[in-house]
N, CA and C atoms as an extended XYZ file, in Angstrom:
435
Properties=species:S:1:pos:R:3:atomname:S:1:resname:S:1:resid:I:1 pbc="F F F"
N         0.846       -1.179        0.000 N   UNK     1
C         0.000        0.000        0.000 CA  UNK     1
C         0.888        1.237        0.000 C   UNK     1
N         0.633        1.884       -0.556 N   UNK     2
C         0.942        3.571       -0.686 CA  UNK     2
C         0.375        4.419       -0.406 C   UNK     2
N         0.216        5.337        0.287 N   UNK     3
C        -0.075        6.749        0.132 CA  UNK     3
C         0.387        7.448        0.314 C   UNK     3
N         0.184        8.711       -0.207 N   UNK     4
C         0.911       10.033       -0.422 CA  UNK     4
C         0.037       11.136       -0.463 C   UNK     4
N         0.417       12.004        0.563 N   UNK     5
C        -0.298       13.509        0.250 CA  UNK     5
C         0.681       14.328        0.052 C   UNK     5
N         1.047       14.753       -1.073 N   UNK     6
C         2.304       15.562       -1.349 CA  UNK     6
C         1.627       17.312       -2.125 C   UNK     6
N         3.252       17.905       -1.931 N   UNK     7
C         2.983       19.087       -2.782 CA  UNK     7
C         4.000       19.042       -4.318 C   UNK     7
N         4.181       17.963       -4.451 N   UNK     8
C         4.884       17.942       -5.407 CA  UNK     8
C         4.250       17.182       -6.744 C   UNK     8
N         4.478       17.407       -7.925 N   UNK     9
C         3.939       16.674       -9.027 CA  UNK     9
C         4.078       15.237       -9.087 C   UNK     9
N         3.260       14.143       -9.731 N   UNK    10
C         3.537       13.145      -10.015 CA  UNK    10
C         3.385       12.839      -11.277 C   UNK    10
N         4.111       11.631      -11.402 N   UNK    11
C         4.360       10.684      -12.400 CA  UNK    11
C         3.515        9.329      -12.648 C   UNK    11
N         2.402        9.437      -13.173 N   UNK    12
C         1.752        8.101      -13.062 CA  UNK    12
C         1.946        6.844      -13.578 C   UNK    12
N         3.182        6.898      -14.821 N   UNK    13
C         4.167        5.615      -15.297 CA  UNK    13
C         5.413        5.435      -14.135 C   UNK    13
N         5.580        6.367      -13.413 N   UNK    14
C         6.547        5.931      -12.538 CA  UNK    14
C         5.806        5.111      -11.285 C   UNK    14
N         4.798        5.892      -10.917 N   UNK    15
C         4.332        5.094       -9.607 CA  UNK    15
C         3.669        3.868      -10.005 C   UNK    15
N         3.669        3.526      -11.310 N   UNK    16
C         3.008        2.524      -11.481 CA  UNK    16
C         3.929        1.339      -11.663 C   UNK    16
N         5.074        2.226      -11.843 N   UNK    17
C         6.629        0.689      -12.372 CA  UNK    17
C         6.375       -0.647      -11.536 C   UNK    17
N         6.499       -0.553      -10.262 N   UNK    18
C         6.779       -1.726       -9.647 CA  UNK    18
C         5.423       -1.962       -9.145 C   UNK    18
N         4.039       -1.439       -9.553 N   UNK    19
C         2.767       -1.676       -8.503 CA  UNK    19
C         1.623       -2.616       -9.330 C   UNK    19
N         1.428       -3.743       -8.087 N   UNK    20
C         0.517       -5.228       -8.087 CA  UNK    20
C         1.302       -5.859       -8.958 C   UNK    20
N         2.687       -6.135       -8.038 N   UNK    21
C         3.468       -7.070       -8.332 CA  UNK    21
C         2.884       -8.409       -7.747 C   UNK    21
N         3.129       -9.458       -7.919 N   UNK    22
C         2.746      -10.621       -7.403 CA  UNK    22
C         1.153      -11.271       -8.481 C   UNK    22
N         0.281      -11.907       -7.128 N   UNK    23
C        -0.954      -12.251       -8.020 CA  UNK    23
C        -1.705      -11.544       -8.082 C   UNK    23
N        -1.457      -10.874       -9.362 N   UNK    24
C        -2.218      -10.150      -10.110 CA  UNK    24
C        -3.220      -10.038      -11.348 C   UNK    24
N        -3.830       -9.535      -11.221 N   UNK    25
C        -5.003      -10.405      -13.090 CA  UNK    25
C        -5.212       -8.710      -13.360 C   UNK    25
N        -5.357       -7.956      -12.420 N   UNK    26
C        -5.825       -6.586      -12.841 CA  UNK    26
C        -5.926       -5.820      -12.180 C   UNK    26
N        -5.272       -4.044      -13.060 N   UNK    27
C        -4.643       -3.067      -12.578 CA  UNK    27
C        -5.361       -1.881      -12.655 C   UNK    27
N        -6.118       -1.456      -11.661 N   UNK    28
C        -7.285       -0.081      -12.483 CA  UNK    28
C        -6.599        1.242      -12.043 C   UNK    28
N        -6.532        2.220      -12.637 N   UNK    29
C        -5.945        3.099      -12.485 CA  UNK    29
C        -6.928        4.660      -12.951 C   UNK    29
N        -6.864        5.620      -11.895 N   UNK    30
C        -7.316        6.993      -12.366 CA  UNK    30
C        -6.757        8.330      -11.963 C   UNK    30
N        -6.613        8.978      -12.732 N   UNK    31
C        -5.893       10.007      -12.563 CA  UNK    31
C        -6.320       11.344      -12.821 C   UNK    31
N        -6.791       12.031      -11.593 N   UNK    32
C        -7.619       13.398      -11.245 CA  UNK    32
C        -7.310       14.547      -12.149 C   UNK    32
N        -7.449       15.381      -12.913 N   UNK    33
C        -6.876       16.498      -13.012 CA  UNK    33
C        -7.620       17.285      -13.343 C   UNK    33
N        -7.153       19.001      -12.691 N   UNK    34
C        -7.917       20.279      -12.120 CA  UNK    34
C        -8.518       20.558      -13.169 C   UNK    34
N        -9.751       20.553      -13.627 N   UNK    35
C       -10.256       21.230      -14.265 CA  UNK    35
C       -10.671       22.979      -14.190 C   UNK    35
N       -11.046       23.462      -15.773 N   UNK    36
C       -11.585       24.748      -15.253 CA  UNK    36
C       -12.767       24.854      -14.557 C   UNK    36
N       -13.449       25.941      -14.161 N   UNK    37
C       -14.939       25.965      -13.458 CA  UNK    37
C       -15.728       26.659      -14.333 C   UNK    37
N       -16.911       26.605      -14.707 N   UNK    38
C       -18.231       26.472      -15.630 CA  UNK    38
C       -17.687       27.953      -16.132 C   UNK    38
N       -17.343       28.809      -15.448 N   UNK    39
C       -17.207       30.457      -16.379 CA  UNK    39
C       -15.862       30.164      -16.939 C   UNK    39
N       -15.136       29.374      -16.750 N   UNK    40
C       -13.704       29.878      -17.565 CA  UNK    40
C       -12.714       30.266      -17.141 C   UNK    40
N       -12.970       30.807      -15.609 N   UNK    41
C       -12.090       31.700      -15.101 CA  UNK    41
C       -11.424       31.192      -13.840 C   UNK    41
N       -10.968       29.563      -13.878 N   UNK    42
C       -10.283       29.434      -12.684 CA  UNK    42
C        -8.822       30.055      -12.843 C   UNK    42
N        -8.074       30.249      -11.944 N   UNK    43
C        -6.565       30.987      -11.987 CA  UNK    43
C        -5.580       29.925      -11.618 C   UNK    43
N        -6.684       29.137      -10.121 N   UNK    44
C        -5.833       28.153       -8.988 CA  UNK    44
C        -6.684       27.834       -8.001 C   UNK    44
N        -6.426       26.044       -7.919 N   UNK    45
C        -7.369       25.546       -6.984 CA  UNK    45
C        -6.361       25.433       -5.953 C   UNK    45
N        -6.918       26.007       -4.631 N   UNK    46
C        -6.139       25.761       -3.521 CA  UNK    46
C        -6.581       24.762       -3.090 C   UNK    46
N        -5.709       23.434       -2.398 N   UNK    47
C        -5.814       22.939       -1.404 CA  UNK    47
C        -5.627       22.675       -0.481 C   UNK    47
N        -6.474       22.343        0.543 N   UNK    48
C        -5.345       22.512        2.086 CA  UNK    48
C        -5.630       21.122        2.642 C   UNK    48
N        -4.857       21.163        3.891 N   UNK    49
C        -5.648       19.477        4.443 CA  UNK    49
C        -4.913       19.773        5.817 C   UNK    49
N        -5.038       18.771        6.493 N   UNK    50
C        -4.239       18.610        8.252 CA  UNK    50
C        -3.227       17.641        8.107 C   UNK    50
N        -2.045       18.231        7.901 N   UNK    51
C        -0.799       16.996        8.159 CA  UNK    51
C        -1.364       15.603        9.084 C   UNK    51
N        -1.060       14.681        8.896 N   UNK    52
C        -0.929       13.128       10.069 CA  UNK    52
C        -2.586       13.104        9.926 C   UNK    52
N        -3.381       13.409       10.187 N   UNK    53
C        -4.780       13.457        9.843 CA  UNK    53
C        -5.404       12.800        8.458 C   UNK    53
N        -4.957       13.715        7.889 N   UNK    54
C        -5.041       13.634        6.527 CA  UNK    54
C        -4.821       11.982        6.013 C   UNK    54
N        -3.428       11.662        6.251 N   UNK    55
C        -2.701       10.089        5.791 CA  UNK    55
C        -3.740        9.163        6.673 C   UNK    55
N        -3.673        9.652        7.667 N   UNK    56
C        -4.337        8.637        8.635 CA  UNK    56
C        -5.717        8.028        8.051 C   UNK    56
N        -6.671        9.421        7.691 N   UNK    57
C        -7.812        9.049        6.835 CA  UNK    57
C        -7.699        8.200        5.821 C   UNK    57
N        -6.990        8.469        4.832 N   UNK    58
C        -6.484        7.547        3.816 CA  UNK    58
C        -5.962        6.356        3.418 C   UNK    58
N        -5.085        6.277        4.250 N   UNK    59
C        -5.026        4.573        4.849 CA  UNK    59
C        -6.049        3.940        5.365 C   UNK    59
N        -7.209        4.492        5.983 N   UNK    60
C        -8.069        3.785        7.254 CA  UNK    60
C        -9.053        3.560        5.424 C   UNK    60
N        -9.516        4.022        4.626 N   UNK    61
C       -10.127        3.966        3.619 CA  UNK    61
C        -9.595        2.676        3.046 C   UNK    61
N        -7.985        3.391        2.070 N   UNK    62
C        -7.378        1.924        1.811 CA  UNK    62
C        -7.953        0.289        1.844 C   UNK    62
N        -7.052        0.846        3.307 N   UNK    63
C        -7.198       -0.614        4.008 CA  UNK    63
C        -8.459       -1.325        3.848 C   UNK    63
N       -10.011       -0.387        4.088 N   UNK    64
C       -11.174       -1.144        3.771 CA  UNK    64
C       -10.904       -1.433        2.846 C   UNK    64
N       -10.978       -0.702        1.315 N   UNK    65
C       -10.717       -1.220        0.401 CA  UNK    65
C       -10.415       -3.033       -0.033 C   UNK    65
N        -8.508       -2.934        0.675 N   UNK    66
C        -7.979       -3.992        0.727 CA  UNK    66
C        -8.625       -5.334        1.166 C   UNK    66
N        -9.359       -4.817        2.201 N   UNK    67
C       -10.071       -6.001        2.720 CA  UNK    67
C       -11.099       -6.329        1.946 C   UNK    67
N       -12.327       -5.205        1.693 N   UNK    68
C       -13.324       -5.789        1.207 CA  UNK    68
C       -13.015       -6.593       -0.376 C   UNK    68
N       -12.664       -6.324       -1.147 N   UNK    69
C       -12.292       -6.749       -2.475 CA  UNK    69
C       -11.047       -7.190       -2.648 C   UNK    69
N       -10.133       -7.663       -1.385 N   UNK    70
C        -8.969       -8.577       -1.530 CA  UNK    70
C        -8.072       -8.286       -2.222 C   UNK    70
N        -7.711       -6.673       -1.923 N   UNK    71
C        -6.561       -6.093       -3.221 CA  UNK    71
C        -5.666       -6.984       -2.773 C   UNK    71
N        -4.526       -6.819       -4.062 N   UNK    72
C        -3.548       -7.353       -3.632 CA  UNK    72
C        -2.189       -6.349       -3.782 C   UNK    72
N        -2.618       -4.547       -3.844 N   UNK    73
C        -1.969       -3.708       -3.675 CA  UNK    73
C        -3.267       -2.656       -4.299 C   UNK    73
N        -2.728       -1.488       -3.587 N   UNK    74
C        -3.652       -0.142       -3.294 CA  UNK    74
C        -2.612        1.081       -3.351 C   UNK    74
N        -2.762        2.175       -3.933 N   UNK    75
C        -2.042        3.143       -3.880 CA  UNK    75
C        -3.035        4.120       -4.254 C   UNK    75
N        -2.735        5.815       -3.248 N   UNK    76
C        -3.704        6.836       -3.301 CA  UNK    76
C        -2.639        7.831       -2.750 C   UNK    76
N        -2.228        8.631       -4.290 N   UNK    77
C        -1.545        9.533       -4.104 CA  UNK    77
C        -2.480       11.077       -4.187 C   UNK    77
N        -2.494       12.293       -3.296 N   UNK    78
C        -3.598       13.293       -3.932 CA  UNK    78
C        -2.615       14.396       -3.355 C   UNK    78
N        -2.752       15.611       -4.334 N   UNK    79
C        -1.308       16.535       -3.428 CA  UNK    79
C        -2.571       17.967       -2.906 C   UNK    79
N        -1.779       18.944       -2.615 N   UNK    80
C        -2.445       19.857       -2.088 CA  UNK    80
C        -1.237       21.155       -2.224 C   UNK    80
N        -1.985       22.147       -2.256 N   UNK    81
C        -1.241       23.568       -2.611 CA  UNK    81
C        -1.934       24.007       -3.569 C   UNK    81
N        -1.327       25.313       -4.428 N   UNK    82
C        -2.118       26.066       -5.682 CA  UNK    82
C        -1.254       24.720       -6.668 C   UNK    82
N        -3.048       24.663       -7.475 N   UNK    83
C        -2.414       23.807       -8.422 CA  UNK    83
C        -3.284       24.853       -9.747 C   UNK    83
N        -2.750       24.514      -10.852 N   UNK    84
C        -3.478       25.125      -12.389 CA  UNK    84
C        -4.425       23.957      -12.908 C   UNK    84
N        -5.496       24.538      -14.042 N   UNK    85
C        -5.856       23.994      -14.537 CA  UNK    85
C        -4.928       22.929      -15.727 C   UNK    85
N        -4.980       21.518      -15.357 N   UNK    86
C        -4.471       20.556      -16.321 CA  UNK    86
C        -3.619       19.939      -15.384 C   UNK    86
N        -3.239       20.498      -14.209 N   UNK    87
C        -2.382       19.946      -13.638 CA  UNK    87
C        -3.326       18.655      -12.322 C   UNK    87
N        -2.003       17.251      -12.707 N   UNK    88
C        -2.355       16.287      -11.892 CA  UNK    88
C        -2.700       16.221      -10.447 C   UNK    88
N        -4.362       16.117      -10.135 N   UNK    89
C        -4.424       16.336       -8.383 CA  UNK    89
C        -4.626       15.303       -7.687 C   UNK    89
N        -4.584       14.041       -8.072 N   UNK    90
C        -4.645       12.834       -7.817 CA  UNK    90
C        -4.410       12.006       -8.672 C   UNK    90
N        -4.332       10.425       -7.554 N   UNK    91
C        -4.252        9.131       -8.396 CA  UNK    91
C        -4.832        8.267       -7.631 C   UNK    91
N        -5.808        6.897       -7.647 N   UNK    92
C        -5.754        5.863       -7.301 CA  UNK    92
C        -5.137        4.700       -8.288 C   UNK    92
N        -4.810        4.018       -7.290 N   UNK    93
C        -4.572        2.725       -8.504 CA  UNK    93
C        -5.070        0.994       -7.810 C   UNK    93
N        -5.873        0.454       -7.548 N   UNK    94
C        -6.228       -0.638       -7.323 CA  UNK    94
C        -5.413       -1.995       -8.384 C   UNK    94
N        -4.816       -3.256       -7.292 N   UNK    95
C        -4.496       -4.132       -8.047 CA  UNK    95
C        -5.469       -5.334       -7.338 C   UNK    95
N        -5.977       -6.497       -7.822 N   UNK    96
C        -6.494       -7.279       -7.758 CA  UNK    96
C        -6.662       -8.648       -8.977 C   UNK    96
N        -7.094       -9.316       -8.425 N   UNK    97
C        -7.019      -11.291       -9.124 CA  UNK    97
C        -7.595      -10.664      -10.270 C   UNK    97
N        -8.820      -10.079      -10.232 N   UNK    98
C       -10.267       -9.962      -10.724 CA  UNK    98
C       -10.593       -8.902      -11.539 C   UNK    98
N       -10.797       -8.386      -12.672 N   UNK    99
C       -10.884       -6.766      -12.598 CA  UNK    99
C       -12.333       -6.587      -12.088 C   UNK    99
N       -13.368       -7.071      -11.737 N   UNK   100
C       -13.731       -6.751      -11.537 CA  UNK   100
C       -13.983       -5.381      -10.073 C   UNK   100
N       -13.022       -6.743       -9.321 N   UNK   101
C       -12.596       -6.133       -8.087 CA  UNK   101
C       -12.304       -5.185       -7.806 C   UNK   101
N       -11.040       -4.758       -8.597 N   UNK   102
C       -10.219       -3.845       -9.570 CA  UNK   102
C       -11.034       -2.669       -9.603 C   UNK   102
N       -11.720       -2.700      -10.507 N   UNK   103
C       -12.603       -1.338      -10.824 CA  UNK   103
C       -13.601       -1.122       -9.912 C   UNK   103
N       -13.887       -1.594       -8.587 N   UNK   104
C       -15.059       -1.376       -7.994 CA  UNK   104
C       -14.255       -0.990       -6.587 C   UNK   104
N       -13.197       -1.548       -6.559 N   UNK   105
C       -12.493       -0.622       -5.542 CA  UNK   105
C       -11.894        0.869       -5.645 C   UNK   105
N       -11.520        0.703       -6.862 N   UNK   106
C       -11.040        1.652       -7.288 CA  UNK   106
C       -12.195        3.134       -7.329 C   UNK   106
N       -13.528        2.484       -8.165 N   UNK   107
C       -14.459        3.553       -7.741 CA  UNK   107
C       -14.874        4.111       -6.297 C   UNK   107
N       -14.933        2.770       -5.386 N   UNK   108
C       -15.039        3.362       -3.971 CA  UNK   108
C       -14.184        4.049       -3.551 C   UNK   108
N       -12.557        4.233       -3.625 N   UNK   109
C       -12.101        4.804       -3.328 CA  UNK   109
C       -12.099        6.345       -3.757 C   UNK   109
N       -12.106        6.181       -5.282 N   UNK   110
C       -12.674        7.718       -5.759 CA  UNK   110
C       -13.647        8.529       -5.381 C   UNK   110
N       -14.614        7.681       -4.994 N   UNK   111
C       -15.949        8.584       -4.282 CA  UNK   111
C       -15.543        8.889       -3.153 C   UNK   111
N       -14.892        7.707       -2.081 N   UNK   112
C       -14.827        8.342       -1.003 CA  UNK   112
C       -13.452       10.001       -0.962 C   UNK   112
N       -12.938        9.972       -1.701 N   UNK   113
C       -12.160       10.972       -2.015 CA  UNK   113
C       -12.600       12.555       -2.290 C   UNK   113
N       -13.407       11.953       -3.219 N   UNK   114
C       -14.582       13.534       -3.855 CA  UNK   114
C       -15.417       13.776       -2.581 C   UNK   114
N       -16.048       13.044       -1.899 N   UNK   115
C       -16.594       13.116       -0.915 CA  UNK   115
C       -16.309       13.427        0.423 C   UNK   115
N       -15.104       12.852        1.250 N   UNK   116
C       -15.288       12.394        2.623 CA  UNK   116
C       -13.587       12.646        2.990 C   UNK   116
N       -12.841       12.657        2.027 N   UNK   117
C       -11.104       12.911        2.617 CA  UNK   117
C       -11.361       14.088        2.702 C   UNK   117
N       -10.448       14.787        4.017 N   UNK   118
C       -10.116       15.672        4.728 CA  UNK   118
C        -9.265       16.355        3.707 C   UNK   118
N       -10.334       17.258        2.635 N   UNK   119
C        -9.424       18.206        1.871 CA  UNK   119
C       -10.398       18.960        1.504 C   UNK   119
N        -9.561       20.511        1.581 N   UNK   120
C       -10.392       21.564        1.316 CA  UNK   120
C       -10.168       22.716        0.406 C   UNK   120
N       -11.074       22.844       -0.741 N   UNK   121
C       -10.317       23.355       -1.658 CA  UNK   121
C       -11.043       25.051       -1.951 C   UNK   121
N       -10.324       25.843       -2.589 N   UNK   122
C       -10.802       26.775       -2.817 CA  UNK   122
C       -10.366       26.972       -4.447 C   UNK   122
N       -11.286       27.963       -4.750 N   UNK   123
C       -11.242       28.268       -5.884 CA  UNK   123
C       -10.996       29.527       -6.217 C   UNK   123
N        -9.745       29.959       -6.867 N   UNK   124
C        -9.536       31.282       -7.273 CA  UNK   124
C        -9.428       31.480       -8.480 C   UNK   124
N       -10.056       32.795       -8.639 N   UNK   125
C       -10.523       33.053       -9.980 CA  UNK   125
C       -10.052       34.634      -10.472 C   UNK   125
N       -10.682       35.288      -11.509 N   UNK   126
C       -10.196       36.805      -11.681 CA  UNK   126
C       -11.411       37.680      -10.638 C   UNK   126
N       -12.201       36.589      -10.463 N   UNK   127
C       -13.233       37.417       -9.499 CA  UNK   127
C       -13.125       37.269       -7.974 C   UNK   127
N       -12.228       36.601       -7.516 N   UNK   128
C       -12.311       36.364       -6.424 CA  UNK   128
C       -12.001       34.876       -5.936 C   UNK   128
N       -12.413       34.786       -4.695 N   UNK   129
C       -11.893       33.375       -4.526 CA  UNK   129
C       -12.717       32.854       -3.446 C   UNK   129
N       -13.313       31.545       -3.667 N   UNK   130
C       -14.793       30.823       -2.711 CA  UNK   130
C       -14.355       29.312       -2.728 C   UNK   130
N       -14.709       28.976       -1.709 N   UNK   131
C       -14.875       27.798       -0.813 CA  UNK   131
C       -15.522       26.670       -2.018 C   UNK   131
N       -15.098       25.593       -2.452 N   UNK   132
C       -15.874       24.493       -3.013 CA  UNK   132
C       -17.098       23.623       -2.109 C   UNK   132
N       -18.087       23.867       -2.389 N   UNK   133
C       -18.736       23.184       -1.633 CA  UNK   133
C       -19.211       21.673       -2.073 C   UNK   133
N       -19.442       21.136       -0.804 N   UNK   134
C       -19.589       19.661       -1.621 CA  UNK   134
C       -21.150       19.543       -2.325 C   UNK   134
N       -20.855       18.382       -3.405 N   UNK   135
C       -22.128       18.005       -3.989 CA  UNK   135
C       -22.942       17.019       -3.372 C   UNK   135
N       -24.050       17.292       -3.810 N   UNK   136
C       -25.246       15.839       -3.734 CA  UNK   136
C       -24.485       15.050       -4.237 C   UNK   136
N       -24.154       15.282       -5.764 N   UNK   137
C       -24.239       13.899       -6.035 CA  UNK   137
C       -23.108       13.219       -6.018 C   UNK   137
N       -21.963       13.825       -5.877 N   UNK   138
C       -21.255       13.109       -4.850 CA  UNK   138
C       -21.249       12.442       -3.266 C   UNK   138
N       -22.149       12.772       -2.612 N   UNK   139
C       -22.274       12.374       -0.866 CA  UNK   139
C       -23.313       11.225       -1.765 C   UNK   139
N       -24.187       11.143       -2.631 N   UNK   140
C       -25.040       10.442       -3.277 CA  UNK   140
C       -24.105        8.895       -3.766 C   UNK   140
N       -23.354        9.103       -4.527 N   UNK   141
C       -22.339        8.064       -4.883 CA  UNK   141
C       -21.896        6.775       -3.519 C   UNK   141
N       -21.797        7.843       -2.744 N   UNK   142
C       -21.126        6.798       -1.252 CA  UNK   142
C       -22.308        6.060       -0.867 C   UNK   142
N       -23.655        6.059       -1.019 N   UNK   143
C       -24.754        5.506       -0.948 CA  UNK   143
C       -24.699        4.038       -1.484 C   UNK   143
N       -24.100        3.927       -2.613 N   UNK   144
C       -23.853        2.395       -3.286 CA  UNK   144
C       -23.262        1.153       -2.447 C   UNK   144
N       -22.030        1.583       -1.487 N   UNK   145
C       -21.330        1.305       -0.985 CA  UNK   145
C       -21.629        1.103        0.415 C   UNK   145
């Protein structure tokens, strides 16, 4: 297992070199990046989070993960600071026997991410700068699960 809350860029062929080594059948992988906001005018999404908090959440997720669908490796890298539009703000990557497994962990983990990890973002723009608030239909998604 991996995680990472960094302020630094990643590489998603690198973190992927050596990951769900062993018995493996299938590798799901997704990779976040900042979009603009509906007017056009993002500048920079801030993010913030609570050092040791933060990881702690993320692992405790993981790990369900691991258990419920029997990964046989998990990695959830997501950074925080001013990032631009295009630039990488996450990754999961689920390995498992099964893809099915694979892709259904992998979605739980994504929802619980959009949803429920201890990160808080703001949005700055040429007009100013406001709080992201969360969606329905994201808190809606964790409902499946």
């Amino acid at each position: 297992m991996r995680i990472a809350v960094q302020q630094e860029p990643f590489d998603p062929a690198a973190e992927l070199r050596d990951f769900g080594a062993g018995d493996t059948g299938a590798i799901v992988t997704f990779v976040g990046v900042v979009r603009d906001n509906e007017v056009g005018d993002l500048e920079t999404m801030e993010i913030e989070h609570y050092p040791g908090m933060t990881e702690a959440a993320l692992a405790g997720i993981a790990e369900e993960a691991e258990r419920r669908w029997s990964l046989g490796d998990v990695m959830v890298i997501h950074r925080y600071g001013g990032l631009k539009t295009g630039e990488r703000i996450m990754m999961v990557a689920t390995a498992a026997r099964h893809r099915k497994a694979a892709f259904e962990a992998a979605e739980y983990l994504m929802d619980y991410l959009k949803s429920r990890a201890p990160f808080w973002k703001k949005e700055i723009t040429r007009s100013g700068a406001e709080w992201v608030a969360a969606k329905a239909d994201d808190e809606a998604a964790l409902d499946r699960w």
